[in-house]
C-alpha positions in Angstrom: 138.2 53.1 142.3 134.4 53.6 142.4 135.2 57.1 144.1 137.4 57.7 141.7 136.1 57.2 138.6 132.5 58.5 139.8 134.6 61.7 140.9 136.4 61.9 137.0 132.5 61.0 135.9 131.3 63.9 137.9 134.0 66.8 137.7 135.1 65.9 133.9 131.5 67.6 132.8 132.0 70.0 135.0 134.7 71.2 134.4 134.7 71.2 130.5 131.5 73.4 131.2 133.5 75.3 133.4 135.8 76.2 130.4 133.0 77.0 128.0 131.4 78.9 130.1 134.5 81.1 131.0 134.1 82.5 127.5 130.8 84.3 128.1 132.8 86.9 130.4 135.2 87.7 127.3 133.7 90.3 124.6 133.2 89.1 121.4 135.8 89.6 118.7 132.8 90.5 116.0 131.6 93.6 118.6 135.1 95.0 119.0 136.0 94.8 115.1 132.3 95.9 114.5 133.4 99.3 116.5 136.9 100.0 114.9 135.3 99.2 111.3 133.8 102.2 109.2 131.3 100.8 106.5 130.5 103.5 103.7 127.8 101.9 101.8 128.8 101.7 98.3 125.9 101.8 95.4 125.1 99.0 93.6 124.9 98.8 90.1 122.0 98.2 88.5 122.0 96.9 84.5 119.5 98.7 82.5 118.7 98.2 79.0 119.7 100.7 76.3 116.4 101.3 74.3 117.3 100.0 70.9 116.4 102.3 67.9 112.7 102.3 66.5 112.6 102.1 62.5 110.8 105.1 61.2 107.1 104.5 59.5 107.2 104.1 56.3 106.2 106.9 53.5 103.3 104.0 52.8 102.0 104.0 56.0 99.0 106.1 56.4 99.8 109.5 58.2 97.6 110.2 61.4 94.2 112.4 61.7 95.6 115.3 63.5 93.8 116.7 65.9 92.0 120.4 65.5 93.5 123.3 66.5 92.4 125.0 69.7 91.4 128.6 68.7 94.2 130.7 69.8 93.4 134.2 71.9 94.4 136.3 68.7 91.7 134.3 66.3 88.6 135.0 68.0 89.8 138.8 70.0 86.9 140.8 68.1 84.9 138.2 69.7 86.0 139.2 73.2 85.9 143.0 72.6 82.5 142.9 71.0 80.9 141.2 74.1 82.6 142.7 76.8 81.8 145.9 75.3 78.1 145.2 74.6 77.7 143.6 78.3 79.6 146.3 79.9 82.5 144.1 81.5 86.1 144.2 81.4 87.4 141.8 78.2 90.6 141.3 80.5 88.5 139.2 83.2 86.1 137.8 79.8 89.8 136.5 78.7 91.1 135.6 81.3 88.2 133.1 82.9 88.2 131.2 79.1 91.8 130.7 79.4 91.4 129.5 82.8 88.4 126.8 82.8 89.7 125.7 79.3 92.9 127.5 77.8 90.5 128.7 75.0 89.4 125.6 74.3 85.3 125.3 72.9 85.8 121.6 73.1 86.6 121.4 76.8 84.4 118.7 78.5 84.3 117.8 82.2 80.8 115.9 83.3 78.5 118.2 83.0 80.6 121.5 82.2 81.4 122.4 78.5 82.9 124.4 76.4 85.3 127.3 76.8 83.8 129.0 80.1 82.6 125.3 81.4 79.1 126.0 81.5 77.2 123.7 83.4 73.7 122.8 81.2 71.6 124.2 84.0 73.7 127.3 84.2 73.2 127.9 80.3 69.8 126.8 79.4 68.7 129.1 82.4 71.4 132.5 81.1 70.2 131.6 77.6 66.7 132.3 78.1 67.3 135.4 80.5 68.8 136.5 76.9 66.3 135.4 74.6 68.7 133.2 72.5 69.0 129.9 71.8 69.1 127.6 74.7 70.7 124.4 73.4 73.1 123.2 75.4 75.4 121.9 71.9 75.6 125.8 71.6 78.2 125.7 74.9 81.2 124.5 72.0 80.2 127.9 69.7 82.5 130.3 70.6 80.8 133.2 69.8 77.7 131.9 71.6 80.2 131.0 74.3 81.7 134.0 74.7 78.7 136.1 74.6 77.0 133.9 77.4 79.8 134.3 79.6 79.7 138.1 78.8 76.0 138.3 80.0 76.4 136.3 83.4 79.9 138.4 84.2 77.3 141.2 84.0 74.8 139.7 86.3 76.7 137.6 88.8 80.3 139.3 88.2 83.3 136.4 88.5 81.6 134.4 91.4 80.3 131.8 89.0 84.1 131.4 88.1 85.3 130.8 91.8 88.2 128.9 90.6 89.5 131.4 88.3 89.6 134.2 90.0 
């Protein structure tokens, strides 16, 4: 009975691991429905909120300080033609370097560059005095300073002080 029940003791495990184990030689259902299945990834939606209608100021409210105007190409023209013509260059290139440093803008400010050809204050003060006018570098937002400065140094130097712009 001892041979017996150690024998049952002995082949019981070994067999029910024996079963288990026959499974691992089967493929698994998941990887054969995996292959026959076609997933097309469908979008999910995502709530947004609807902006909800701003009330309009009131006629009490106080209006806001526009800003100035930029001086447009046709305002200051004469200013162009005058220059280009005393300095001998072409008003074209005079035009078209202001509109590209500044879009014709006197106010134009990056670090040290300002104004509408985005003079640096080193460039100025020394073009200035080559010119016998005033060398203050506030005089880089004057248009008509601006523009006859620019004139002067596209007569010198042509556009390589503009390497940007042209």
């Amino acid at each position: 009975m001892r041979i017996v029940s150690a024998f049952l003791i002995g082949f019981v495990p070994t067999f029910i691991g024996f079963i288990g184990a026959s499974n691992i030689f089967e493929e698994p259902k998941a990887v054969v429905l995996a292959e026959q299945i076609e997933v097309t990834p469908q979008p999910t939606s995502v709530e947004t909120q609807t902006p909800s209608p701003r009330s309009m100021p009131s006629a009490t409210a106080g209006k806001p300080t526009p800003t100035p105007d930029v001086w447009s190409p046709p305002d200051i023209t004469s200013m162009f033609v005058r220059y280009a013509n005393v300095y001998s260059v072409d008003q074209n290139i005079l035009e078209r370097l202001a509109n590209c440093e500044s879009h014709f803008n006197p106010q134009a400010v990056n670090r040290d560059y300002l104004g509408m050809f985005q003079f640096s204050t080193n460039t100025w003060v020394t073009n200035r005095q080559q010119m016998g006018f005033d060398a203050n570098p506030v005089l880089r937002t004057n248009i008509e300073e601006s523009i006859r400065t620019a004139a002067y140094l596209l007569s010198k130097r042509g556009v390589s002080p503009w390497p940007a712009c042209i």
